[in-house]
C-alpha positions as CSV (number, residue, x, y, z in Angstrom):
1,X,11.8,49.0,-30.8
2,X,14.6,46.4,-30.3
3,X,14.8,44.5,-27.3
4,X,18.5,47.0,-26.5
5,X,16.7,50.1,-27.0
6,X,17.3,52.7,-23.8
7,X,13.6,52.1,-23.0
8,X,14.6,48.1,-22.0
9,X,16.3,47.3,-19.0
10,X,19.9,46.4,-19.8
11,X,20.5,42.9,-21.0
12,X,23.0,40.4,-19.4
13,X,25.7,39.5,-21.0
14,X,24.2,36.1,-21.8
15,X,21.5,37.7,-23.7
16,X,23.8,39.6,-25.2
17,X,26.3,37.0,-26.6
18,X,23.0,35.1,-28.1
19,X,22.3,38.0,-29.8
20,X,25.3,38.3,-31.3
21,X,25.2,34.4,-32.2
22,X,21.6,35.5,-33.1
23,X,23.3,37.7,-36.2
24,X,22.6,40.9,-33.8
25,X,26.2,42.2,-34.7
26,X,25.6,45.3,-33.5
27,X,24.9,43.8,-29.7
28,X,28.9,43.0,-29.3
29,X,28.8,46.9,-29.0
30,X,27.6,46.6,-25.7
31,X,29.4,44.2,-24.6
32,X,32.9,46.0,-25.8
33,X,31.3,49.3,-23.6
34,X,30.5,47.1,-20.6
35,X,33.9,45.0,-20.5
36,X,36.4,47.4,-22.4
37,X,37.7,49.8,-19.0
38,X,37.9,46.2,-17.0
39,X,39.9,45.1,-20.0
40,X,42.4,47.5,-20.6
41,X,43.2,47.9,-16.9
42,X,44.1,44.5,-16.7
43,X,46.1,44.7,-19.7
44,X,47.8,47.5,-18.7
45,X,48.7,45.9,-14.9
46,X,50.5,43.0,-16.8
47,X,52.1,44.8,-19.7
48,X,52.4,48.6,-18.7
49,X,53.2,50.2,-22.1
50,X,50.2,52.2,-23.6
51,X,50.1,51.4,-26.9
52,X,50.4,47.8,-26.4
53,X,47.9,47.6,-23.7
54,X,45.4,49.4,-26.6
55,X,46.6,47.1,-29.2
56,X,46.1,43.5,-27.0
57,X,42.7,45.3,-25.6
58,X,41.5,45.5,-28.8
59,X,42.7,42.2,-30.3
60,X,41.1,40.8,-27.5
61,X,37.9,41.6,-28.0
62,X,38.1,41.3,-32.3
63,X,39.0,37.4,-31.3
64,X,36.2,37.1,-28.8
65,X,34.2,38.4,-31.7
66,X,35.3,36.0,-34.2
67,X,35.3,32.9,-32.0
68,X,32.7,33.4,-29.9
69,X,31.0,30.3,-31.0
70,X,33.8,29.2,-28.7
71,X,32.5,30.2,-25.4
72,X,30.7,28.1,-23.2
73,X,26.9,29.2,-23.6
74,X,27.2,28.9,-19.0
75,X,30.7,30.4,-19.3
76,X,31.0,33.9,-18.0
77,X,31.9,36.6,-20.9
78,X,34.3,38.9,-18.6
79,X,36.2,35.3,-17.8
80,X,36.7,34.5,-21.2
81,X,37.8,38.0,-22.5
82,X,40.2,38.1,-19.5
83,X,41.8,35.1,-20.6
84,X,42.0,35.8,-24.0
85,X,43.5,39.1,-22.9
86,X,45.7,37.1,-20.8
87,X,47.4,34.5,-23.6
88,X,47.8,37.5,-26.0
89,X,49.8,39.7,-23.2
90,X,51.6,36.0,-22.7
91,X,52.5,36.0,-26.4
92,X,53.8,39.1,-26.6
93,X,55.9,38.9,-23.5
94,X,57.5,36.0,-25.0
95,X,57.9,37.7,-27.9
96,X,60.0,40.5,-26.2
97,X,61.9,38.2,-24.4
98,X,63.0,36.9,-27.9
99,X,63.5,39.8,-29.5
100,X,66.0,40.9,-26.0
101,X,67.9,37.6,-26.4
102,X,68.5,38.0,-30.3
103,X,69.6,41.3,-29.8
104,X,71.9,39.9,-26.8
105,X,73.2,37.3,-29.1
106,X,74.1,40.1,-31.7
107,X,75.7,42.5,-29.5
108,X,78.0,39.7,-27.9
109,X,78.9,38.6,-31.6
110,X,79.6,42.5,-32.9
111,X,81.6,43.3,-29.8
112,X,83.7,40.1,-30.5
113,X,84.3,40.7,-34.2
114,X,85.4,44.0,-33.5
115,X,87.9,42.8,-30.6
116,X,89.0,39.9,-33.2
117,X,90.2,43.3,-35.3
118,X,91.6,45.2,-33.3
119,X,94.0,42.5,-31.9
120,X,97.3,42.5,-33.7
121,X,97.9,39.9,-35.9
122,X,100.7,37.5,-35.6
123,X,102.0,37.6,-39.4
124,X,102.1,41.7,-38.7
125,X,104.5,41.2,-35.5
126,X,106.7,39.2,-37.4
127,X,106.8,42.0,-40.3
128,X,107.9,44.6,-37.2
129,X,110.6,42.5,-36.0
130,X,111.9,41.8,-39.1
131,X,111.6,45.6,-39.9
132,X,108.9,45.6,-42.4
């Protein structure tokens, strides 16, 4: 019997997060079902677009996972995910803000080669006056 088997009282997160630095992979799994709903909603509030919200979600907790040497060993779990939840929905904010001003710049540069040909040129006024 393992010390998260159903017949244990559920572990903190602490415990949890020790276990997983422990080389208990398969603790992180409770962690993702005890923090994943808190997650997403909070992804979702800032950046209302399904799939996105799913895809930061998700990177968020595959980095906690990864770098979760990183956390504070008094530090709060939910605190960190949340924040690392937080700079991702930051990054890709700033992403769509770039992406909106590129295509701003490129609309104003199409819409001013097309009225630089449809103007008339100079050389073909001439050619009218002179009854070309």
């Amino acid at each position: 019997m393992t010390p998260f088997s159903p017949d244990f009282p559920e572990p903190t997160d602490a415990e949890l997060v020790a276990a997983v630095r422990g080389g208990e992979a398969a603790a992180f799994a409770w962690l993702v079902r005890r923090h994943l709903a808190a997650i997403r909603a909070f992804v979702a509030m800032k950046l209302p677009v399904a799939h996105l919200a799913d895809e930061i979600t998700h990177e968020s907790f595959v980095f906690a996972y990864q770098n979760l040497a990183e956390l504070a060993s008094a530090g709060s779990f939910r605190a960190w995910l949340r924040a690392i939840a937080w700079n991702l929905v930051r990054k890709e904010l700033l992403r769509f803000a770039r992406e909106q001003a590129n295509l701003s710049r490129l609309e104003a540069s199409q819409l001013a080669e097309l009225a630089a040909a449809q103007e008339p040129s100079a050389a073909s006024d001439e050619a009218i006056f002179l009854g070309h």
